[in-house]
C-alpha positions in Angstrom: -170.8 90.2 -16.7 -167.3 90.6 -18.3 -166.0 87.0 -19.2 -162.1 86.3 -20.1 -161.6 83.0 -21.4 -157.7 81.9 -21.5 -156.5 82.0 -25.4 -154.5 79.0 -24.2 -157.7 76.6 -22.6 -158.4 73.0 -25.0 -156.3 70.7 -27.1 -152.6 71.0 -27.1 -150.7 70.2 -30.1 -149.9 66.4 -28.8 -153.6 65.8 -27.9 -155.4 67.2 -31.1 -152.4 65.0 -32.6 -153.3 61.8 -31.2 -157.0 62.8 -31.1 -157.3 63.6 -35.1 -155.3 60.2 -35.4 -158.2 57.9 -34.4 -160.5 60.2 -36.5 -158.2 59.3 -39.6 -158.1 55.5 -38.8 -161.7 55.4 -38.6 -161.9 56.6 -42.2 -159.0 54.9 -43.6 -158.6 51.6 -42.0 -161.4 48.5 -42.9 -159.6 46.8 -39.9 -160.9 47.2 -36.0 -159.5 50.4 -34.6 -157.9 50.1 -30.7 -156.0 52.9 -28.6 -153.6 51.7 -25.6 -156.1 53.3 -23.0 -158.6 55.9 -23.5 -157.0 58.3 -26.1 -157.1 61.6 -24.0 -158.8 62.3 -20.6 -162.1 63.0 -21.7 -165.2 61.5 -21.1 -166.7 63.0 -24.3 -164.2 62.5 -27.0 -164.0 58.9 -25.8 -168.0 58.1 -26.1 -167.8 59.6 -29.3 -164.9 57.3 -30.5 -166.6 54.0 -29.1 -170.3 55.3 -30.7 -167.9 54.8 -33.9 -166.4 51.4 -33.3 -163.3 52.4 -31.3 -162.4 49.8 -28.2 -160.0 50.9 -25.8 -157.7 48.5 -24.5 -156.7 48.9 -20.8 -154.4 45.5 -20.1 -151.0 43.6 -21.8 -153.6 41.2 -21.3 -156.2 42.1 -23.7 -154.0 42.9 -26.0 -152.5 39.5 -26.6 -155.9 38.5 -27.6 -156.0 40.9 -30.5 -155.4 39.2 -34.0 -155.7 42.0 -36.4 -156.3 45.0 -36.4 -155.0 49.1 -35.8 -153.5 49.8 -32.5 -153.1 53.9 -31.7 -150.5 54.6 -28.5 -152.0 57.4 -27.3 -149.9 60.7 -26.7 -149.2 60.0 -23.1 -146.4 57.3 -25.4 -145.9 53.5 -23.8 -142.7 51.6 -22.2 -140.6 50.5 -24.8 -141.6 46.7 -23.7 -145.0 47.4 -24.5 -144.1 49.8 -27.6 -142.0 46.0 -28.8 -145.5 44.3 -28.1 -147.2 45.8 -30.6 -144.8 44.7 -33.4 -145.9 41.3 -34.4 -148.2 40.2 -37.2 -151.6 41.4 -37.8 -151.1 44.2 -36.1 -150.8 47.8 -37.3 -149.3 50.6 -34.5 -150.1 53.9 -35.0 -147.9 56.0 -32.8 -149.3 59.3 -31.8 -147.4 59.7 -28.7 -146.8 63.2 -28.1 -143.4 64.9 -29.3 -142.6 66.3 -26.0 -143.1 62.8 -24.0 -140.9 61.2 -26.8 -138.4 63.2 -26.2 -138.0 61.8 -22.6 -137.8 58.8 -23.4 -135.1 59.6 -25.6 -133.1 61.7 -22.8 -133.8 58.4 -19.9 -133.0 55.7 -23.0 -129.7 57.5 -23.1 -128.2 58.2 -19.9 -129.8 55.4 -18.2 -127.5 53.8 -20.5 -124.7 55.4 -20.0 -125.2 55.1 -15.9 -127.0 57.7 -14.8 -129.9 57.0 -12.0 -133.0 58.8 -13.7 -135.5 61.3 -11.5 -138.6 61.6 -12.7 -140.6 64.0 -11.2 -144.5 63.4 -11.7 -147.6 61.5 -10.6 -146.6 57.3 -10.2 -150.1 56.6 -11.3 -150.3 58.8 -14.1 -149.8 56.6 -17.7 -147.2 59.1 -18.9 -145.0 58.4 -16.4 -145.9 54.7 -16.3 -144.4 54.9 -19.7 -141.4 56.9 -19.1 -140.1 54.3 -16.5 -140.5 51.5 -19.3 -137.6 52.8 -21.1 -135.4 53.8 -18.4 -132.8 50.7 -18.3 -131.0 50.7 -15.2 -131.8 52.7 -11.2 -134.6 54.8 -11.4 -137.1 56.9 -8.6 -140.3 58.6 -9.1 -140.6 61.7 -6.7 -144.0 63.9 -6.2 -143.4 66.1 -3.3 -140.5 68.1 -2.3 -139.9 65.8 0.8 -139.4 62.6 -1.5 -136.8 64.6 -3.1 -135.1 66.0 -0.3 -134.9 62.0 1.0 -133.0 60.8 -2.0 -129.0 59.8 -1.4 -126.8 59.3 -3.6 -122.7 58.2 -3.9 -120.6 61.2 -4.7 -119.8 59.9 -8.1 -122.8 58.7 -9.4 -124.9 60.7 -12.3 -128.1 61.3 -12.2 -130.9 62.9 -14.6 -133.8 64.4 -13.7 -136.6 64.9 -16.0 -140.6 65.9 -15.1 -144.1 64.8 -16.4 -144.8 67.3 -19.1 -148.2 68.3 -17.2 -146.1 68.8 -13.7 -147.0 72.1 -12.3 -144.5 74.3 -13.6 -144.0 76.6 -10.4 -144.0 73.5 -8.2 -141.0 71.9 -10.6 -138.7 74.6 -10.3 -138.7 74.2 -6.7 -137.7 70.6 -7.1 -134.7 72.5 -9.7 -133.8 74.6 -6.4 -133.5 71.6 -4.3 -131.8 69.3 -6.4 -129.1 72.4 -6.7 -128.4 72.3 -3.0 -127.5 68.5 -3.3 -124.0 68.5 -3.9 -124.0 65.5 -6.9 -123.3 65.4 -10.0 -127.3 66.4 -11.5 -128.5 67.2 -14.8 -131.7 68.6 -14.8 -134.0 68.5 -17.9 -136.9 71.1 -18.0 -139.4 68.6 -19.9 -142.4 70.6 -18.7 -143.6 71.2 -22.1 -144.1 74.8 -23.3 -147.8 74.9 -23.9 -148.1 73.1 -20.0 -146.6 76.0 -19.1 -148.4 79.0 -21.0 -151.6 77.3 -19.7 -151.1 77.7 -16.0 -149.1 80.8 -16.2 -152.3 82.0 -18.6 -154.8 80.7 -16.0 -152.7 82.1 -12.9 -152.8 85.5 -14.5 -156.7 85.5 -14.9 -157.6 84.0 -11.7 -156.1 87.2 -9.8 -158.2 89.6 -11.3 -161.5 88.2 -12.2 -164.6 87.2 -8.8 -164.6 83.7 -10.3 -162.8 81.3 -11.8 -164.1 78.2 -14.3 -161.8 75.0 -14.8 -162.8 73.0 -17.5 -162.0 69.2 -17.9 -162.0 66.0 -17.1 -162.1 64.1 -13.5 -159.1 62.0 -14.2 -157.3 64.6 -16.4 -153.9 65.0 -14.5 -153.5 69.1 -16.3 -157.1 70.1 -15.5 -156.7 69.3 -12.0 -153.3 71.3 -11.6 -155.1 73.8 -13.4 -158.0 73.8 -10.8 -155.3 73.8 -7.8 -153.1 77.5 -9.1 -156.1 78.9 -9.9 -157.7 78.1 -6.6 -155.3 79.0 -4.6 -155.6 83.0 -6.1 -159.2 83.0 -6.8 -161.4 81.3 -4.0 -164.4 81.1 -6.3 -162.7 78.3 -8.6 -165.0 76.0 -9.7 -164.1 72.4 -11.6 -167.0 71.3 -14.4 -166.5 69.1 -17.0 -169.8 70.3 -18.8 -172.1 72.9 -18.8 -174.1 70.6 -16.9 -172.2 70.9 -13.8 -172.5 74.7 -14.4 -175.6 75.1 -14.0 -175.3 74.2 -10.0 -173.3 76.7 -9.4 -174.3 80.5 -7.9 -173.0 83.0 -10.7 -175.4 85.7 -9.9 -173.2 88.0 -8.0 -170.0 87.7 -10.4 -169.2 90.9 -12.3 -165.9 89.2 -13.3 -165.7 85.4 -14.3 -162.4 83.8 -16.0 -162.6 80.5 -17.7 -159.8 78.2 -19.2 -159.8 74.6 -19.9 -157.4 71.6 -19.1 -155.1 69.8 -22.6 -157.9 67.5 -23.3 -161.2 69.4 -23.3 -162.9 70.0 -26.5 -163.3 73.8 -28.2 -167.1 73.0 -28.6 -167.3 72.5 -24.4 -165.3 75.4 -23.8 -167.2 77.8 -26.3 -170.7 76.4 -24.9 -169.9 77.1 -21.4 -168.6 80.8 -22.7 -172.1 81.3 -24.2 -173.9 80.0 -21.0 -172.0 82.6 -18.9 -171.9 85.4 -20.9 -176.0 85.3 -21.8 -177.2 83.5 -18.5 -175.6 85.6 -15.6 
């Protein structure tokens, strides 16, 4: 069987960031350590922190009823209320919010502030842009389908900036860029895709075409492995979504010649090269 794993599948540089983060606190701090919300999408990495004392706090709630202690903001980044939260007494923020999402909130900061309406173009429920809307300071609208867009009114003299979740399907954004060009307002668009979003699923797009079967690797609730599984399953019908090599082992390999494999942001090399070996000496 000839395998091609994507030279672009685990950890981008914002999650091996935040993720190498907790692993320094652990060593370094004598106080508890917290992250704002599971520190990447992965099941794995997360039981691995909390087997080492880690607790994840999920609510403004809980963490009022912190005292002391380290609090990481993971690299999705936090609103700027909650980012103002975290500076009070006894507690010690760690911010390893990616560079990429930090750089939107710079870009909505600013021209919210100067009166633009802000567009952000992403998933509502995702907790990137949950925190890119907590610094926007004035009208704002989150769009996910090109009919939401193609809904949106504006006054002739208003501006308006439009900006994407840095995990958005690239393809799908630019067709957002084509119909935001057609509106005849005063737009600024901001590719904030991030680069390595990008490679990945133009990396992945490129394998699934040519191989019999395609592998996804990552977590349920990771936002990039799922795009992931969508471009790649719509080229290559044999597109399967595991998180582990457990879930591998259910599915029918045995009359594959060619399998591709990549991996979402948040997957760990170790998963991706044990899956590789499974394939390779199993099939």
């Amino acid at each position: 069987m000839n395998v091609t794993v994507a030279s672009s599948a685990g950890f981008c540089f914002g999650v091996n960031k935040a993720v190498n983060t907790v692993y320094e606190q652990i060593e370094k701090s004598r106080l508890p350590v917290y992250t704002l919300g599971p520190i990447i999408h992965n099941a794995i990495v997360v039981k691995d922190l909390a087997e080492k004392g880690v607790k994840v706090i999920n609510s403004e709630e809980e963490l009022e009823d912190i005292k002391e202690g380290t609090v990481i903001i993971r690299s999705h980044g936090v609103s700027k209320n909650m980012r103002e939260k975290l500076n009070r007494e006894g507690i010690v923020c760690v911010d390893a919010t990616c560079p990429f999402v930090a750089k939107i909130h710079r870009i909505v900061e600013k021209d919210s502030s100067e009166g633009a309406v802000i567009i952000i173009v992403g998933d509502p429920d995702h907790p990137e842009v949950k925190g890119i809307k907590g610094w926007v300071n004035g009208p704002y609208h989150i769009i996910n389908s090109p009919e939401e867009a193609k809904r949106l009114k504006f006054e002739p003299d208003e501006k308006i900036t439009v900006v994407a979740q840095t995990t958005y399907n690239h393809q799908k954004f630019k067709e957002f860029v084509e119909i935001f060009k057609q509106m005849a307002y005063n737009i600024k668009v901001c590719s904030t895709v991030c680069s390595a979003t990008e490679e990945r699923q133009s990396e992945a797009l490129e394998i699934a075409q040519k191989v019999d079967a395609m592998i996804v690797i990552g977590d349920r609730h990771s936002s990039n492995s799922r795009k992931l599984y969508d471009i790649c399953k719509n080229r290559c019908k044999r597109t399967y979504f595991i998180e582990t090599i457990v879930d591998l082992k259910t599915q029918p390999f045995q009359s594959v010649s060619d399998v591709g494999i990549t991996a979402g942001a948040s997957t760990p090399k170790n998963i991706i090269e044990e899956v590789q070996n499974y394939v390779r000496n199993e099939f």
